[in-house]
VOPAGU-2260 file (C-alpha; in pm, 1 decimal, decimal comma):
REM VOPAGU-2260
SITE   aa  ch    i         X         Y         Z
SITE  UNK   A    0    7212,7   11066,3    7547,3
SITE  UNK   A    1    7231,9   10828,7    7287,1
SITE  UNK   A    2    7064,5   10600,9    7026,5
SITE  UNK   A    3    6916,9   10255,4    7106,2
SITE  UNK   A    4    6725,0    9980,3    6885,9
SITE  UNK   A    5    6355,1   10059,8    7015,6
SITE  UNK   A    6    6249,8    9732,7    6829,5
SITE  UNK   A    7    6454,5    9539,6    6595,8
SITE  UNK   A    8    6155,6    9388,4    6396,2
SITE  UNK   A    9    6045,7    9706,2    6304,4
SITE  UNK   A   10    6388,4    9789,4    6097,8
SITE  UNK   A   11    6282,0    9786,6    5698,8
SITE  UNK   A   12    6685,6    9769,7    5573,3
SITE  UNK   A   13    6666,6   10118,1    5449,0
SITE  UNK   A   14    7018,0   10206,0    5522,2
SITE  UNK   A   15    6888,5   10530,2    5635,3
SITE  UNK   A   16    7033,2   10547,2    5955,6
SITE  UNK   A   17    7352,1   10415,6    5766,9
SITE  UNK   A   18    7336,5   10701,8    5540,4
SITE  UNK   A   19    7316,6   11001,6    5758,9
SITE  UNK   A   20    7488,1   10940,6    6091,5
SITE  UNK   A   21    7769,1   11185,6    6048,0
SITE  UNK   A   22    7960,0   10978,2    6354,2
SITE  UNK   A   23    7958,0   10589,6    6161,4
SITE  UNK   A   24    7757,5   10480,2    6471,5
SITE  UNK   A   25    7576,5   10196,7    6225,3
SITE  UNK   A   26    7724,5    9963,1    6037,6
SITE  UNK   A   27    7449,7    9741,8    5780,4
SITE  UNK   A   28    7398,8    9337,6    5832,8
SITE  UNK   A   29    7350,4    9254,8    5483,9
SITE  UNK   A   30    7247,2    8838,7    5557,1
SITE  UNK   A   31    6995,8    9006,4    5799,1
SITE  UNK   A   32    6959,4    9307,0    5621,9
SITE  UNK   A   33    6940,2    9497,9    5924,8
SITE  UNK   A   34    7115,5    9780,0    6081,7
SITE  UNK   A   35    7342,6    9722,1    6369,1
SITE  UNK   A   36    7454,8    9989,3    6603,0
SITE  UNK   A   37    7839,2    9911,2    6578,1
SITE  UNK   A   38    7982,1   10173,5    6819,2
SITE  UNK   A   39    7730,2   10342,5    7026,0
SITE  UNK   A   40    7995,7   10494,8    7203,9
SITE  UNK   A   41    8040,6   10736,0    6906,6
SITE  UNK   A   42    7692,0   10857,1    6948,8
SITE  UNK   A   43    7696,6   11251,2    6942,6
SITE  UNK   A   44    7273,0   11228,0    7025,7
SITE  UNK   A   45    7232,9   11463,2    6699,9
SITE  UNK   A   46    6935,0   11258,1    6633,2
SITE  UNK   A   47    6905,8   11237,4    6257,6
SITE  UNK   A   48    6898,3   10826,8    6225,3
SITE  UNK   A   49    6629,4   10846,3    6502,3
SITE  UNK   A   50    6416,2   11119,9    6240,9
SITE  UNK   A   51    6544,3   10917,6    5947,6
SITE  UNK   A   52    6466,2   10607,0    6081,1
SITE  UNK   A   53    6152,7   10484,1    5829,4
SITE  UNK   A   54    6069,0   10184,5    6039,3
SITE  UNK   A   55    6095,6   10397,0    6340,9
SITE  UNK   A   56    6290,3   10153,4    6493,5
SITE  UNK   A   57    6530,6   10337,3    6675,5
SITE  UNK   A   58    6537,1   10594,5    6985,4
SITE  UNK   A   59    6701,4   10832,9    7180,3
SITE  UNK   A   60    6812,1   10706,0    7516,6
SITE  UNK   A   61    6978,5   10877,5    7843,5
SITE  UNK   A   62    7278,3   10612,1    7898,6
SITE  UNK   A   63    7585,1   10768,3    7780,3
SITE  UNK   A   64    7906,9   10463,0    7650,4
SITE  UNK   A   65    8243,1   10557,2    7680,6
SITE  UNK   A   66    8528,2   10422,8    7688,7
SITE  UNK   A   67    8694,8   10261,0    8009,9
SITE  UNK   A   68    8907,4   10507,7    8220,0
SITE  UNK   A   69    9253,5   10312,8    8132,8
SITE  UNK   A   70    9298,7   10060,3    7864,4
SITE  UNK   A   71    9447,1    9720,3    7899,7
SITE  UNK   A   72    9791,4    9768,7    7783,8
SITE  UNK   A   73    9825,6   10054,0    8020,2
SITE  UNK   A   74    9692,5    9853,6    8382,8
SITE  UNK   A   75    9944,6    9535,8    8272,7
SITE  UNK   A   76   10231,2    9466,0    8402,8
SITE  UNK   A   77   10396,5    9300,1    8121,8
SITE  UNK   A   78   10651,3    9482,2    7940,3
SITE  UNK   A   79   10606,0    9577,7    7585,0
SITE  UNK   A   80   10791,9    9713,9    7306,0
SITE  UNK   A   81   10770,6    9990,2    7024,0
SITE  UNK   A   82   10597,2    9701,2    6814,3
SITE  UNK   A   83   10327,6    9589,5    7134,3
SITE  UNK   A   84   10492,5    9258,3    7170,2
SITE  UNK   A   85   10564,3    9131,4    7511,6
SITE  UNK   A   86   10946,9    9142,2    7629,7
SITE  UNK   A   87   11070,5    8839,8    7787,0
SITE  UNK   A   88   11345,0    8882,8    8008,7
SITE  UNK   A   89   11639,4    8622,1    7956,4
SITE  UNK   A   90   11861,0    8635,7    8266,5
């Protein structure tokens, strides 16, 4: 499980959600003043932004986000060295 925007109009700009997720899920959109779920993947589904939420503008969904099984760097083919910077080979 994990949280969702149920309706972005309804957000107030409390900071709420902000405030209490202990996983830094949100981050705050101060020219919109609007929360923004920044890494949903994060999400631990303890559910205090959705009970803190004074708008009531978020929810508790079933998808779960995670991360992709192997990373970029890993399925390339390119070599790389200690400081991730391609090696050329000059034969």
């Amino acid at each position: 499980m994990s949280v969702a925007r149920y309706d972005l109009n309804k957000c107030i700009g409390c900071k709420s959600c902000v405030t209490v997720c202990p996983m830094d899920v949100f981050r705050f959109d101060e020219q919109a003043k609007k929360s923004v779920i920044a890494y949903p993947e994060n999400c631990q589904s303890c559910g205090q932004c959705y009970v803190n939420c004074l708008g009531r503008a978020l929810t508790i969904v079933n998808d779960m986000y995670g991360y992709a099984q192997t990373s970029y760097r890993a399925a390339t083919t390119v070599n790389m060295n200690r400081t991730a910077q391609a090696v050329i080979d000059r034969k």
